[in-house]
Every structure is written in C-alpha cells, then in structure tokens.
C-alpha positions as CSV (number, residue, x, y, z in Angstrom):
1,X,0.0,0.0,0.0
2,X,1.6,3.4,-1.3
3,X,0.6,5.9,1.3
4,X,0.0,10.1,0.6
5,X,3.5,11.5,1.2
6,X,5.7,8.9,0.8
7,X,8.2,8.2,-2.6
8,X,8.0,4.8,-2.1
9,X,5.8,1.9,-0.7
10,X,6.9,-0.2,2.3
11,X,7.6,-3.8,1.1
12,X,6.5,-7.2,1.9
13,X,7.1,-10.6,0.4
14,X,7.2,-14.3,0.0
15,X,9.4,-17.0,-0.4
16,X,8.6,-20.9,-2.0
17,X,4.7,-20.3,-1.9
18,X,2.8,-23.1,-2.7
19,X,-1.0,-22.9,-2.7
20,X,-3.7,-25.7,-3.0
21,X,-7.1,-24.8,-3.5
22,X,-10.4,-27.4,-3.2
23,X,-14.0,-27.4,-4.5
24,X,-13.6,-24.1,-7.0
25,X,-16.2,-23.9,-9.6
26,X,-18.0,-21.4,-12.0
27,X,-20.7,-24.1,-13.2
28,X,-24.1,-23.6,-12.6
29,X,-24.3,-27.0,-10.5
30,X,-22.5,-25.6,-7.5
31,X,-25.6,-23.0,-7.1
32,X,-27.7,-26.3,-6.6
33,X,-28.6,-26.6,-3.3
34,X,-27.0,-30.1,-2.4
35,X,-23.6,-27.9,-3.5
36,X,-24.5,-24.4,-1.2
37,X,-23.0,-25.6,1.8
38,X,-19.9,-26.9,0.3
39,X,-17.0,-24.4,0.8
40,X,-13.9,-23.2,-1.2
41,X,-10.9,-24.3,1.0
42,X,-7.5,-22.8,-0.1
43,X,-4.3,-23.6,2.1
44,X,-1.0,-22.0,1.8
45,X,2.4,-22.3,2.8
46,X,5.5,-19.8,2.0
47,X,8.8,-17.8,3.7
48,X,7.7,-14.6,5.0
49,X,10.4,-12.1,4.3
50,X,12.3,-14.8,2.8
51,X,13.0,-15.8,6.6
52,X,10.4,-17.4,8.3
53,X,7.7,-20.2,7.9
54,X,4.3,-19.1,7.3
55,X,1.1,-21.4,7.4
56,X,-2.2,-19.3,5.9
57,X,-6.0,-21.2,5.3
58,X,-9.1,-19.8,4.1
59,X,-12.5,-21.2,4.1
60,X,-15.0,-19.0,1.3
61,X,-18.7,-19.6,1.7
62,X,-19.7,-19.1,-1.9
63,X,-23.1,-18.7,-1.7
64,X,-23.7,-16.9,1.3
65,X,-24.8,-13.4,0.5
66,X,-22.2,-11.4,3.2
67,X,-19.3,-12.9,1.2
68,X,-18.4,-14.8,4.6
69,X,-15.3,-16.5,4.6
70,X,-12.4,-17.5,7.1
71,X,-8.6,-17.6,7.7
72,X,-6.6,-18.6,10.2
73,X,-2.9,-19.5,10.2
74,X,0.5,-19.4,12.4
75,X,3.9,-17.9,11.4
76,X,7.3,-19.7,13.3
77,X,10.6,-17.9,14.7
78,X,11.7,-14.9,13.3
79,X,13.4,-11.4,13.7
80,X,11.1,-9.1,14.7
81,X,13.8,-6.4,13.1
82,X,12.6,-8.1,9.7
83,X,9.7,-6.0,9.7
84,X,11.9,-2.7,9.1
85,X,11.2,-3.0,5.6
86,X,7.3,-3.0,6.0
87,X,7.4,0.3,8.2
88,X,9.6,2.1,6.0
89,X,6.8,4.5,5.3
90,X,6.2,5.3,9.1
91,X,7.7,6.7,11.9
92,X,8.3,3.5,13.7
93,X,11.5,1.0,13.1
94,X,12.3,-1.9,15.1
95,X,15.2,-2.0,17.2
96,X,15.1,-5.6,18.4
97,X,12.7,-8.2,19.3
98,X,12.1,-12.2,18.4
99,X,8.7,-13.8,17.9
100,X,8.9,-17.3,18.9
101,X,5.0,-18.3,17.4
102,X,2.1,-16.0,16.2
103,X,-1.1,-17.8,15.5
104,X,-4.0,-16.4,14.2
105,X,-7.8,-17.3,13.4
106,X,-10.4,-14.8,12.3
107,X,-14.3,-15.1,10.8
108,X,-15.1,-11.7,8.0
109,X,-17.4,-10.9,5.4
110,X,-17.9,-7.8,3.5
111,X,-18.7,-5.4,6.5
112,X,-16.1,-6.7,8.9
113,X,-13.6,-9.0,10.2
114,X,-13.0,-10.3,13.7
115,X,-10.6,-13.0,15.8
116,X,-8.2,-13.9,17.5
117,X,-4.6,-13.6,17.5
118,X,-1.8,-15.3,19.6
119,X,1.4,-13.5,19.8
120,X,4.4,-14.9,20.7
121,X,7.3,-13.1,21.4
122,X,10.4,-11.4,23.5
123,X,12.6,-8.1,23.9
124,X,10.5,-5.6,21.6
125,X,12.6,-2.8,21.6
126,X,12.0,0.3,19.2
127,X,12.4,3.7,18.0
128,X,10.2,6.3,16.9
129,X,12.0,8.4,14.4
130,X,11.5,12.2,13.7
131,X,8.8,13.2,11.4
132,X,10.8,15.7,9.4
133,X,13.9,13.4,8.5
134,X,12.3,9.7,9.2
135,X,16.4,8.6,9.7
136,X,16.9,10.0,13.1
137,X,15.7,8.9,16.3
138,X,13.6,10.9,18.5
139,X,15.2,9.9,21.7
140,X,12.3,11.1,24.1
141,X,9.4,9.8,22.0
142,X,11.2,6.4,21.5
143,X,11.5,6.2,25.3
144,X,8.2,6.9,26.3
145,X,6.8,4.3,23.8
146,X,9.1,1.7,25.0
147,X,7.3,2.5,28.8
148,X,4.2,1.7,27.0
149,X,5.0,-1.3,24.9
150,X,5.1,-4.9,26.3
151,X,8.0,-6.1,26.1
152,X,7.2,-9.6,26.1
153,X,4.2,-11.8,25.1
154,X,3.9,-13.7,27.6
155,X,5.9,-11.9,30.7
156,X,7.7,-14.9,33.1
157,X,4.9,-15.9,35.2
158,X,1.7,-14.7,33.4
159,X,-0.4,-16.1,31.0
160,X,-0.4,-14.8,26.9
161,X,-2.2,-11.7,26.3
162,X,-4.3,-12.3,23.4
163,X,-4.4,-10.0,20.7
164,X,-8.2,-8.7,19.1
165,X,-8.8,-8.3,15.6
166,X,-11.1,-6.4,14.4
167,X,-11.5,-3.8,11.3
168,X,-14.1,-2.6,9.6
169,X,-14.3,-2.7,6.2
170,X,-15.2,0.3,3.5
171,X,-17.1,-0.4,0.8
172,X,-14.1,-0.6,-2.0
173,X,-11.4,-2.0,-0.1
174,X,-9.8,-5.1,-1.1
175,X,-10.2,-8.9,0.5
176,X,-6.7,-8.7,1.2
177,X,-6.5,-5.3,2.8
178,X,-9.2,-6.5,5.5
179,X,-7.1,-9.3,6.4
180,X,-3.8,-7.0,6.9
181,X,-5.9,-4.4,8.9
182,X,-6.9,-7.1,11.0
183,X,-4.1,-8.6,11.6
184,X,-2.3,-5.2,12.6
185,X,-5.0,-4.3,14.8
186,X,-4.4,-8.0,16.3
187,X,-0.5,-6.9,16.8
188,X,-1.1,-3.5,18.4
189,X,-3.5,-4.7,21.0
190,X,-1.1,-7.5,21.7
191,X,2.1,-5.3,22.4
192,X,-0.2,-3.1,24.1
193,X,-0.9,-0.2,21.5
C-alpha cells in the first residue's frame, strides 16, 4: 500500500509459496442446493520475508450473500527487526525483538472482520523516528513508547495476552486489505498499542 506522502511503498514478500485450492467452480451446478454448503478451501504455505515459515488457510462460503469466509494461520521464529522493511513509510522501526509463534484465526465478510490472535514473542525494543527526516531517532518519544509497549508476550509468570482483531471494512477495499488491517489491529492490542 503506497501511502500520501511517501516516494515509495513499504515492502512485503514471500518465499517458496505453494498454494492448494479445493472445490472451486463457475458451473451452474455448484448453485444447486446439495452444493451451497460446500465451501472453497485454499491452504497455503511460504517464507515470509524470505525468513520465516508461514502457514495461511481460508474457508470462502460461496453462496452466502455477506461474502463470509475464514482464515486462520500461524507464522514460526523470526526477527522481529525483519519488519523494518514493511514500516519504511512510518515513523516506527524496530530495534530488536524475536517472535517465537504467532497464531492467528479470524471469521469476515464484507462489512467486517474479527478474531483472534496469539502472539508470541520477547525483547521488543524500538524507536520512533523524527517526522521531518524519518532517519533520526527521537530519543524522548522512543522512550516513552518503550514505557508503554510490552516487552514480552507472555511476561515470566503470566499467561499470553491475546491480541483482538477487528476492522471494519469500506465499501471498496480489497479482500486482502481486511485481512492486513486485521491482523495489525491484532499486533497493536497484543504489544499493548
């Protein structure tokens, strides 16, 4: 996504996908009703960032007239510094951190999407960086947003704290944008945005 302001866009990618996808169709014998509850299953498997194994699966109920569908998935060990090349266009970078697991399983349709997320991870460190230059590092803003972040997901002794996805979706945006916005809004209440 190329935001207002920005040269370039922040990127994201995948290594080695491979993709298997059941019961598609355009006949008109899937409308009949002995085919409506039958859903499209498509599961996924790839290197996010090159780096890191990630497991996706989605569940489309065709027929249903709220464009209902599911995904759910998990992600193993990786740098948390890896996602320095997704923020580029913000005022955030990630000075260190490793997520050990992030699982995730969420319900949407064409109005919304909601779930939950289980995050995983250890020493989130990072800085917020100056709006004018976007290189340097505002020292006092970086501290007091460390305060406020969780370190670590789950802290010795306590139990996970379970991230909430939810975002609501505008009329024209994309399948795939829903399931990023939800999945952010999963990370921020995790780490305690």
């Amino acid at each position: 996504e190329h935001q207002t302001g920005f040269k370039t866009p922040g990127k994201i990618y995948f290594n080695d996908v491979n993709v298997v996808a059941l019961k598609i169709s355009n006949t008109r014998a899937m409308s009949k009703k002995s085919h409506r509850e039958t859903p499209t299953i498509v599961k996924s498997s790839s290197y996010f960032m090159g780096k890191s194994l990630f497991k996706a699966s989605f569940i489309f109920s065709i027929h249903d007239a709220n464009d209902s569908f599911s995904f759910s998935g998990s992600l193993e060990k990786f740098w948390i510094a890896h996602l320095n090349s997704i923020l580029k266009n913000s005022y955030l970078k990630v000075e260190s951190g490793m997520v050990k697991k992030l699982v995730f399983h969420a319900r949407a349709n064409k109005y919304r999407a909601r779930g939950t997320l289980k995050f995983f991870y250890n020493k989130l460190k990072v800085s917020l960086l100056k709006r004018r230059h976007r290189i340097k590092r505002d020292g006092a803003a970086s501290f007091i947003a460390n305060q406020f972040l969780k370190n670590d997901n789950p802290k010795r002794g306590r139990s996970l704290r379970l991230g909430y996805m939810h975002h609501r979706r505008t009329p024209y945006e994309s399948m795939l944008k829903l399931i990023w916005k939800s999945f952010l809004s999963g990370i921020k209440t995790s780490v305690g945005l």
